[in-house]
C-alpha positions in Angstrom: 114.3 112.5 74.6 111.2 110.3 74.2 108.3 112.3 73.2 104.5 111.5 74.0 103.1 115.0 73.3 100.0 116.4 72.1 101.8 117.1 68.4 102.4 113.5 68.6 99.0 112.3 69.2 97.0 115.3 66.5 99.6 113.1 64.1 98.3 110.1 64.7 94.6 111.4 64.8 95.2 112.8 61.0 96.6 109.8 60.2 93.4 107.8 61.0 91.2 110.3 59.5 93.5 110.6 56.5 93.1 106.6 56.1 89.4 106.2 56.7 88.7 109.1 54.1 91.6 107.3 51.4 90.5 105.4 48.6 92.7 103.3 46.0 91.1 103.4 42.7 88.0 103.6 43.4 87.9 100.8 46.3 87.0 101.0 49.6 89.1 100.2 52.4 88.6 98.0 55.2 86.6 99.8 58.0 87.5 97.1 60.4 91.3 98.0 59.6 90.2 101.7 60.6 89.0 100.6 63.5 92.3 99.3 64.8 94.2 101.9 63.8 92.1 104.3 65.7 93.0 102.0 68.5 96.9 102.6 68.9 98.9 104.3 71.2 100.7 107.4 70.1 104.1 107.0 68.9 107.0 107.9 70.7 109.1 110.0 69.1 113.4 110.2 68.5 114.6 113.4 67.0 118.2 113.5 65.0 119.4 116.8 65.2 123.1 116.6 64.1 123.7 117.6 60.4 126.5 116.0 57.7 127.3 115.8 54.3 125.5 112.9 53.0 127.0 109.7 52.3 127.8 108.3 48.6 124.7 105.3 49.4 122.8 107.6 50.6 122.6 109.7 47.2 122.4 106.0 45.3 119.4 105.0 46.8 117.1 107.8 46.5 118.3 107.6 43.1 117.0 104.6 42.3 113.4 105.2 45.1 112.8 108.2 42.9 114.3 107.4 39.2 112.5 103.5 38.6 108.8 104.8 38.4 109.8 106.1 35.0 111.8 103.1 34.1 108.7 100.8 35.0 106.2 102.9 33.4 108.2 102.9 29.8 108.1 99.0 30.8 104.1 99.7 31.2 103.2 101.1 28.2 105.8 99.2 25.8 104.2 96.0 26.5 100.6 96.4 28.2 97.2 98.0 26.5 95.4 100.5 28.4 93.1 98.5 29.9 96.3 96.8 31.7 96.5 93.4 30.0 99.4 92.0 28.2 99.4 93.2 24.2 100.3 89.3 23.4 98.0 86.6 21.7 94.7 85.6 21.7 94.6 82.2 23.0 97.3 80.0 25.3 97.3 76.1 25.9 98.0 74.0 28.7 98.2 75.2 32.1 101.6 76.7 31.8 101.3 80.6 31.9 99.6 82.6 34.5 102.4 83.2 36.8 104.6 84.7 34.6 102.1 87.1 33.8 102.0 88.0 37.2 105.2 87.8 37.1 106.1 90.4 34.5 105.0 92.8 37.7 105.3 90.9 40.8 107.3 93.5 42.6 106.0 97.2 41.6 104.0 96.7 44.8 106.8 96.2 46.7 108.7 99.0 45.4 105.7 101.7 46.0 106.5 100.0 50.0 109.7 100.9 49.8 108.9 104.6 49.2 108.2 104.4 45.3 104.9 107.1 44.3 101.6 106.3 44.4 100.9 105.6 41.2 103.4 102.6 41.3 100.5 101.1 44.0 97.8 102.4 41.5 99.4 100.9 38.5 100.1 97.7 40.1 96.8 97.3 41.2 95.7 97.6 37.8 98.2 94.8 36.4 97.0 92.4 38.8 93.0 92.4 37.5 94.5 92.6 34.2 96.5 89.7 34.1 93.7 87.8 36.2 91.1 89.1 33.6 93.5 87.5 30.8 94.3 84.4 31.8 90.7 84.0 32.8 90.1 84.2 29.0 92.8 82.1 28.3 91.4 79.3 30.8 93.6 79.1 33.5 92.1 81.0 35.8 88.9 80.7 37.6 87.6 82.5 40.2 90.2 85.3 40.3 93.1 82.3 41.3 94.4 80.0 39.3 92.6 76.9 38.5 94.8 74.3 39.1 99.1 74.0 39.4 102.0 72.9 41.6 103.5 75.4 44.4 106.5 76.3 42.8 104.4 78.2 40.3 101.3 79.5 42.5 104.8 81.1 44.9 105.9 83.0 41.6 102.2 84.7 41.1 100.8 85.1 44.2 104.4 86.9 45.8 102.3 89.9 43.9 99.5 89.3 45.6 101.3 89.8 49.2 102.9 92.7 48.2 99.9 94.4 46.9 98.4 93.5 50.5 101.6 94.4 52.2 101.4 97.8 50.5 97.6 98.8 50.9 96.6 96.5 53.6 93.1 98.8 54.4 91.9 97.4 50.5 88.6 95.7 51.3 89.2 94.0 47.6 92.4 92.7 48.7 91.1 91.2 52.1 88.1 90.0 50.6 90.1 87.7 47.9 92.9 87.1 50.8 90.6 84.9 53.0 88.7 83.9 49.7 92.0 82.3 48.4 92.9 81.3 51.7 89.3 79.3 52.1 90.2 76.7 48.7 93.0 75.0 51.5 90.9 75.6 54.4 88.0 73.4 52.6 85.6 76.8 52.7 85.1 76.2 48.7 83.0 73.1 48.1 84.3 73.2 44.5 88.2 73.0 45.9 88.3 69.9 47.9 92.5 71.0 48.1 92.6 69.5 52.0 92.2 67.2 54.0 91.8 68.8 57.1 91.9 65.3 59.3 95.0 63.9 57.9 96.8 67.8 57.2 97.3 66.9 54.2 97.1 68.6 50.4 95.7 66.1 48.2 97.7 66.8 44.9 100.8 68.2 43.9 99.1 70.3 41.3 95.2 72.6 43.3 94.0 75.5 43.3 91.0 77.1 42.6 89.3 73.4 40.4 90.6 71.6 43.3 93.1 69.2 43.5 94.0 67.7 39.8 95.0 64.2 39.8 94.9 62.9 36.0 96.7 65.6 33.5 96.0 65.6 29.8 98.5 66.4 27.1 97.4 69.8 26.7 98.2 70.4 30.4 101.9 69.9 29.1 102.3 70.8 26.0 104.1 73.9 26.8 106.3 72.2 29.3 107.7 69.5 27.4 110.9 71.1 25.3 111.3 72.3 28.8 111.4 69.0 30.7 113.3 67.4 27.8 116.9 69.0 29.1 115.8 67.7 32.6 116.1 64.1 33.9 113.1 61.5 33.5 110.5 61.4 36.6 111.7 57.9 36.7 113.2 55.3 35.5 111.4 52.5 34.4 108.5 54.2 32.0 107.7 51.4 29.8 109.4 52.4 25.8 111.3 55.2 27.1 115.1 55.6 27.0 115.9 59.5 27.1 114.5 62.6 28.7 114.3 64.1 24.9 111.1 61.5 24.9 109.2 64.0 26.2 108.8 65.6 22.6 108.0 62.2 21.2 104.8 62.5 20.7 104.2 59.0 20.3 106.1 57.9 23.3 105.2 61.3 25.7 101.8 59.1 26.7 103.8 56.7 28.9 105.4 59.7 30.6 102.0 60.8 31.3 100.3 57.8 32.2 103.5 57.4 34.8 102.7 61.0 36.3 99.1 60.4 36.5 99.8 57.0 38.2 102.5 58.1 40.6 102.9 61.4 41.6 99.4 63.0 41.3 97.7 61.6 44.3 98.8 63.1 47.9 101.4 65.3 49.1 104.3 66.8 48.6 107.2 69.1 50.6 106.7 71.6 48.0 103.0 72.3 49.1 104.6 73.9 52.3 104.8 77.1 50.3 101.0 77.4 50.4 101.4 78.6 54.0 102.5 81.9 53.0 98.5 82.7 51.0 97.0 81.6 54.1 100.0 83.6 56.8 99.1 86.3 53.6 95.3 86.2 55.3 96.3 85.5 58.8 98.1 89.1 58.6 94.9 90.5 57.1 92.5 89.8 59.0 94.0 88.1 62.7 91.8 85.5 62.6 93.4 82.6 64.4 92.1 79.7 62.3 95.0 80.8 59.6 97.4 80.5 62.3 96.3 76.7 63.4 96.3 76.0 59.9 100.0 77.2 59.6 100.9 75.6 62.7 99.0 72.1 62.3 100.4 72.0 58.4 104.3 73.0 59.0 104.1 70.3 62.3 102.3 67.2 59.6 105.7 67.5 57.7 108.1 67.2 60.1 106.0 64.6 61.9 105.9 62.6 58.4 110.1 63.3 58.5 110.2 62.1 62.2 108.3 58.8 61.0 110.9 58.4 58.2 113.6 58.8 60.4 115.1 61.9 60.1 114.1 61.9 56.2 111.8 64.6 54.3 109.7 62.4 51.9 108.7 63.9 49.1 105.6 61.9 48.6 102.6 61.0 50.6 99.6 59.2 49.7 95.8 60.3 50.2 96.0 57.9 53.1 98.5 59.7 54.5 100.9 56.5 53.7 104.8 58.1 52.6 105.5 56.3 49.5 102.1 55.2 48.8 101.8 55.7 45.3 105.9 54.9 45.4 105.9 50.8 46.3 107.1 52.6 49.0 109.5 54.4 48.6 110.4 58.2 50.3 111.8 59.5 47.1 110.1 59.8 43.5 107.9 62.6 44.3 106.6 65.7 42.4 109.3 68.3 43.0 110.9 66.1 45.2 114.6 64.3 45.9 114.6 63.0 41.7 112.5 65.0 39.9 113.3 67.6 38.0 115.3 70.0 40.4 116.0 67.8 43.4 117.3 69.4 46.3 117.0 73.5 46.1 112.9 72.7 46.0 113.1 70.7 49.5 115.4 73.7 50.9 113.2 76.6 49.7 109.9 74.7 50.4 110.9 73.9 54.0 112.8 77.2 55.0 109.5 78.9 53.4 107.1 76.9 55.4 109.3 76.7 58.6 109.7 80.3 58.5 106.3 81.1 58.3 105.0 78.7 61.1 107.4 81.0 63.0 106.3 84.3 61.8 102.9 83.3 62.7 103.6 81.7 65.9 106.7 82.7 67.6 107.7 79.4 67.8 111.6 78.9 66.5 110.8 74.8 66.7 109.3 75.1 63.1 113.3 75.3 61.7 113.6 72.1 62.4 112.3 70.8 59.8 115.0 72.9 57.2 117.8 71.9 59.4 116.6 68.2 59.1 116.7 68.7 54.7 120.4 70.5 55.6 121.8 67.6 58.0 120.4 64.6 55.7 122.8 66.1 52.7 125.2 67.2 54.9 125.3 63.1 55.8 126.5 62.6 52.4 128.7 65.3 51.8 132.5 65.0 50.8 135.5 66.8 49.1 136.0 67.5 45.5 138.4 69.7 43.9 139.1 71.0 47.7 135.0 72.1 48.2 132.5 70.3 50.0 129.6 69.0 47.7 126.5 67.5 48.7 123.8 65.3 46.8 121.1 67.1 45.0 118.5 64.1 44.3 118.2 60.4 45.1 116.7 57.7 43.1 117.0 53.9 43.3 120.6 53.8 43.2 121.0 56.1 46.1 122.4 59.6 46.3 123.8 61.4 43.6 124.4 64.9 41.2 126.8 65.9 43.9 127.3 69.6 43.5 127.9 72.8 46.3 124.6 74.0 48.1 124.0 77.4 46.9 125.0 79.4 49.9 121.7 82.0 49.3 119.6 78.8 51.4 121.9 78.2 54.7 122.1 82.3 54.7 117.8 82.7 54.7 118.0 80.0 57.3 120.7 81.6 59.6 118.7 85.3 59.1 115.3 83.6 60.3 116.8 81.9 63.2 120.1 83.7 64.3 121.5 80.2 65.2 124.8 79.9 65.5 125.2 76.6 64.2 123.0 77.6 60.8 125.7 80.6 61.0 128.7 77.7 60.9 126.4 76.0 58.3 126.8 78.5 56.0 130.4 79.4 56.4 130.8 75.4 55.3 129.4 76.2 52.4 130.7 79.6 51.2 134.7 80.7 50.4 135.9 83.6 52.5 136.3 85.7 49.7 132.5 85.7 48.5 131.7 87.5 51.7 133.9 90.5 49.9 133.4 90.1 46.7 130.3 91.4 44.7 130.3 89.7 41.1 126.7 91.1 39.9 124.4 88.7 38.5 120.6 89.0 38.1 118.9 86.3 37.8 115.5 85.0 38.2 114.1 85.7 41.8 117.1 88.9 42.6 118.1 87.2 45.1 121.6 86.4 44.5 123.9 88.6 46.4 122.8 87.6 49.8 126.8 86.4 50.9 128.6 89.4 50.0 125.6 91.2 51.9 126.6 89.5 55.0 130.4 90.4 54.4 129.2 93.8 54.9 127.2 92.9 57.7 130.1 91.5 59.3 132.5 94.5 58.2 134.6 93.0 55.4 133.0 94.5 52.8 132.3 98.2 53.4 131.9 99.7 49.9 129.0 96.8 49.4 126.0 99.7 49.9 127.6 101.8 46.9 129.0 98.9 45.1 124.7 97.0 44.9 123.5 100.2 44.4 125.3 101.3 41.8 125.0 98.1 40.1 121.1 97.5 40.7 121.0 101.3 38.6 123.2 99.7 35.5 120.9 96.5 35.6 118.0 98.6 35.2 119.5 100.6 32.4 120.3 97.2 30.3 116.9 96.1 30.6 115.7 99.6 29.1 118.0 99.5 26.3 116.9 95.7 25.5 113.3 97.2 25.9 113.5 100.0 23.4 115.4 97.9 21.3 112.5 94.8 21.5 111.0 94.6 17.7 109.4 91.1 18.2 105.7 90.6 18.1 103.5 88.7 20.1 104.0 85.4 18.4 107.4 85.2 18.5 107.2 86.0 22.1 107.1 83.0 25.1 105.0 83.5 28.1 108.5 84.8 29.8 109.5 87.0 27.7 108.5 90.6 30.0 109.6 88.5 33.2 112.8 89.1 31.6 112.7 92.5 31.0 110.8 94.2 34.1 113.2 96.9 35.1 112.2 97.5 38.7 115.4 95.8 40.5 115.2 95.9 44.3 117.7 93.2 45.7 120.1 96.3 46.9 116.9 98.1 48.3 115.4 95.6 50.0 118.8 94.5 51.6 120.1 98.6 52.4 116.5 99.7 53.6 114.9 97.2 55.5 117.9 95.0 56.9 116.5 91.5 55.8 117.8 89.3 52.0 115.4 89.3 49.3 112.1 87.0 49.7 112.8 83.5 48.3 111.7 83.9 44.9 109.1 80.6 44.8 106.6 82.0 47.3 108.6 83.2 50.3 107.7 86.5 52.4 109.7 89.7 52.9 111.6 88.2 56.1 113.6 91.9 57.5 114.7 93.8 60.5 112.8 96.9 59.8 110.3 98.7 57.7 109.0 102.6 57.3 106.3 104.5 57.2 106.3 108.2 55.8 104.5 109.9 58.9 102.8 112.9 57.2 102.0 111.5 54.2 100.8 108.6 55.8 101.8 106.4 53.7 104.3 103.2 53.0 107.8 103.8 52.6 110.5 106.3 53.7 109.6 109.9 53.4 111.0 112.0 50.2 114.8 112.9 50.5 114.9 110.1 52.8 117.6 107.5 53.1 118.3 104.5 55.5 121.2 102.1 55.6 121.2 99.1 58.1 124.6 98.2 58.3 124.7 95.7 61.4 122.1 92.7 62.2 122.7 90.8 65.0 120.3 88.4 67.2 119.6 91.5 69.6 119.0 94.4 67.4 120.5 96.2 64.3 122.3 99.3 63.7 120.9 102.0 61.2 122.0 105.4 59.6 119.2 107.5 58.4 119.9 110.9 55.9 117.4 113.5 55.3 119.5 115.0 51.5 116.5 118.2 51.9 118.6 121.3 52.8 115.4 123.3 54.5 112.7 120.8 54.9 112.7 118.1 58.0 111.0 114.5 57.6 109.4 112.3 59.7 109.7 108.8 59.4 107.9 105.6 61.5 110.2 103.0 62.1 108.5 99.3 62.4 110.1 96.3 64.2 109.9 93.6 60.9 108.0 93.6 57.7 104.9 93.1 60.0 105.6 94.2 63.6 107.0 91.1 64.4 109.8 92.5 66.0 109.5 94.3 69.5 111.5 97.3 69.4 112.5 97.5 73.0 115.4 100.2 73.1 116.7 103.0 70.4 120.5 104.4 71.5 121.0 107.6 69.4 124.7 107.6 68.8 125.9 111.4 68.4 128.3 111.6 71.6 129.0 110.8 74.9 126.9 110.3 76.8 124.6 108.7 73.7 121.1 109.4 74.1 118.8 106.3 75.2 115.1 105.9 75.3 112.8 102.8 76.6 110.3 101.8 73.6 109.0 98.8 74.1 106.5 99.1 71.1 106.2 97.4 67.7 107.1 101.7 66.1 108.5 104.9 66.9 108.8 107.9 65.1 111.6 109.8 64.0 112.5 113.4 63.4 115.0 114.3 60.9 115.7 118.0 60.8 117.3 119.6 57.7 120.1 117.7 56.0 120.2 115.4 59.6 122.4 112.6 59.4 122.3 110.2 62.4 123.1 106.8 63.2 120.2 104.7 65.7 120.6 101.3 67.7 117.8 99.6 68.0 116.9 96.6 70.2 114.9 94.0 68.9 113.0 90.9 70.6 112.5 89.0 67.7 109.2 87.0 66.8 107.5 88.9 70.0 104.2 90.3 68.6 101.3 88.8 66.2 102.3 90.0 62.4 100.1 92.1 61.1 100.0 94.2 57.4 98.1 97.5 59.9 100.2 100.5 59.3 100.6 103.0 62.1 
């Protein structure tokens, strides 16, 4: 039955006093966070009563909640001095650099929000002013963010940043820097003239906290340029250059430059919709509505500008607000854009980022317009080859071309924002039956690769998938120890990626088990999922100890979830959040045990649940999506 009873509200009373008296290393929290905590209703309460033999996930999981704090403090100390910063070299040029020093920890924060220990938020905590304290020194940092560079890299560091605020939202240090960081787009740092609030428009590919940069020097690049020498030329016509190897010419790499300068370094660009998640990163902070309008005014500019160009995301728009200014006209040529240097993926990711987060913040499902629009131009062009359907990836003067698949990960985060069914036959175009069942681990950059099979289980063609990610996610994390303990190089044979490489904290299969939602989009994106927890008397982040949770259906009304408590004597309690931010309405639980199933009436963002000793249940819970404002409080 649904429970509103005294012992439910002296929990919630403990829990505010417990937060208001909490510190986290030293800082103090935000008293205006208190304040609306001490505001909420009690929680209703579900008890699981029924008792099992847990299932093989369920032993997996806590495995790997309980058994990577070692692994990422061995990580810790191999490669970081005791004040926290990286044990690597003295100086570093060009502007290339600071995010993969965040980087290197980007998701311990996440993992203490999953249920990791304290010290995981405590350590992390630490890493972050480390690294910002180092590449201060090493110039590319100013003002705690970084100084100047394009949104592809600023989405790498500062997915840190939102988890450490996603994890210990009462920080006052975090909320302070949030709306601080937030204020060098919102033109609220004269020294970071970033946007131009009358046209909605970011006035450089490459801002932060100098302001926008539009002439780059050598140095800026030198780190870049073996890089960009296996990628194509920005453009064609560069006056003396033949070969994208010219780039380590460096008596031709001047006319490259001079061309970037010139071209691409004045205006806007679809890749600067990732910025919305810093300031969405405030909005859930603080609640103060400005964020939102900014969100909402920004996301609605682009698809205006791809309205204007019928139907076509530009990637380039001049300081007048002019697409193709800078171009002699044209839509394509842009930073990041349709040519240059990745092509397509960077107008999916940018657009489903900032789409999704005019959404979050508003409710409004209109903003996934403007990633269908980037799916339906491609999809325009798209034919048959060797019996799969390929699509073109860039588009220069001559047109469309580098016709390759679309990477099914980017139609599957647009079908789990919007639920559509036509983004769900979007994605089936573009992924073979078989991947939905088949799990062929791979790690790469971002842990975000596993998204289709994920679904197959989803769907129920792929049962073993829990065991089968889990399991894998534990041997990934192994490897990287053994190539850490085995790691004799020194600091100057190491690049500025080397411990990116190496971090052994591995959460794809937790994030997609626990919480019901795919991994974030590795360039910037926020934790989009069905469902999050809170450990109700420790009051804290992150499923209780002993605890597991499996969501093992998501559909557009609601989810289906299994929860084990693997302590023989001891019961848990667990708080159970609609989204990653209380998004999600929770309107009805059905506690499936027998006939007649138990049913209660929510209608709240939470509810609590009791798990008695070794209590294995199974929950359906009812979800109006998009409902409530987001928020990082924790109840």
């Amino acid at each position: 039955m649904i429970c509103i009873s005294k012992t439910c509200r002296n929990r919630l009373f403990a829990v505010v006093a417990f937060i208001a008296a909490l510190t986290c290393v030293g800082q103090a929290r935000s008293a205006v966070a208190e304040e609306t905590l001490a505001t909420q209703q009690p929680l209703k309460q579900v008890e699981i009563w029924t008792t099992d033999a847990p299932p093989e996930w369920a032993f997996w999981q806590r495995q790997l909640i309980d058994k990577l704090a070692p692994a990422a403090m061995e990580f810790v100390h191999k490669y970081t001095r005791p004040d926290g910063t990286l044990i690597w070299r003295d100086e570093w040029p060009g502007m290339d650099g600071s995010d993969d020093g965040y980087e290197s920890f980007y998701n311990f924060p996440l993992y203490y929000a999953l249920g990791g220990p304290t010290e995981i938020r405590d350590v992390s905590d630490k890493l972050w002013d480390a690294v910002t304290r180092q590449f201060t020194k090493y110039g590319q940092v100013h003002n705690e963010f970084d100084a100047y560079y394009d949104w592809m890299h600023h989405g790498e560091s500062y997915t840190y940043f939102y988890f450490l605020s996603m994890s210990d939202p009462t920080n006052a240090k975090f909320r302070e820097r949030a709306a601080r960081f937030a204020g060098l787009y919102l033109g609220e740092d004269a020294e970071a003239k970033n946007y131009d609030a009358a046209k909605h428009l970011i006035r450089s590919p490459l801002t932060g906290s100098r302001g926008p940069r539009h002439v780059n020097t050598a140095e800026d690049w030198v780190t870049h340029r073996p890089i960009l020498s296996e990628y194509p030329l920005p453009f064609d016509d560069i006056p003396n250059i033949s070969s994208s190897a010219d780039w380590d010419d460096d008596a031709k790499f001047p006319n490259i430059l001079e061309a970037l300068n010139k071209r691409m370094m004045q205006g806007d660009v679809p890749l600067n919709l990732t910025s919305t998640s810093l300031i969405a990163n405030a909005y859930m902070l603080t609640g103060d509505e400005k964020y939102k309008t900014w969100i909402a005014d920004y996301v609605a500019a682009w698809q205006k500008r791809t309205k204007q160009n019928n139907g076509i995301l530009p990637d380039n728009v001049g300081l007048s607000g002019k697409i193709g200014e800078n171009m002699e006209g044209k839509w394509w040529g842009g930073y990041y854009g349709w040519r240059w240097p990745h092509g397509l993926f960077n107008q999916m990711e940018a657009t489903i980022i900032g789409g999704g987060n005019a959404y979050l913040v508003t409710g409004n499902a209109d903003s996934l317009e403007l990633p269908r629009d980037v799916f339906r131009l491609v999809e325009q062009q798209a034919k048959k080859e060797e019996g799969k359907i390929v699509v073109p990836h860039r588009h220069g003067d001559d047109g469309w071309y580098d016709y390759r698949p679309i990477n099914p990960k980017y139609p599957a985060q647009l079908w789990f924002l919007s639920r559509d069914e036509d983004d769900w036959q979007r994605l089936l175009k573009f992924t073979e039956p078989e991947d939905f069942k088949t799990l062929n681990y791979h790690k790469a950059k971002g842990d975000a690769e596993h998204i289709v099979p994920w679904l197959g289980f989803l769907r129920g063609e792929n049962p073993d998938y829990p065991v089968q990610i889990l399991k894998s996610t534990w041997l990934e994390t192994q490897r990287r120890l053994k190539e850490i303990r085995n790691d004799h190089t020194t600091p100057h044979e190491q690049d500025v990626h080397h411990w990116q490489k190496l971090n052994p904290v591995v959460l794809e299969g937790l994030v997609q088990t626990m919480l019901g939602g795919p991994n974030h989009i590795y360039h910037g994106g926020l934790v989009n999922c069905s469902v999050r927890y809170f450990d109700a008397d420790r009051h804290r982040a992150g499923v209780p100890p002993d605890v597991a949770v499996l969501v093992d259906r998501v559909t557009d009304a609601g989810i289906s979830l299994k929860l084990v408590n693997l302590h023989p004597t001891e019961a848990r309690n667990v708080i159970i959040q609609g989204g990653a931010y209380g998004e999600h309405q929770i309107t009805t639980v059905r506690q499936i045990v027998h006939y007649p199933h138990q049913f209660y009436q929510v209608d709240a963002p939470t509810f609590q649940v009791h798990l008695v000793p070794s209590g294995v249940g199974r929950l359906e819970i009812g979800l109006k999506r998009f409902a409530n404002r987001p928020a990082y409080l924790q109840p």
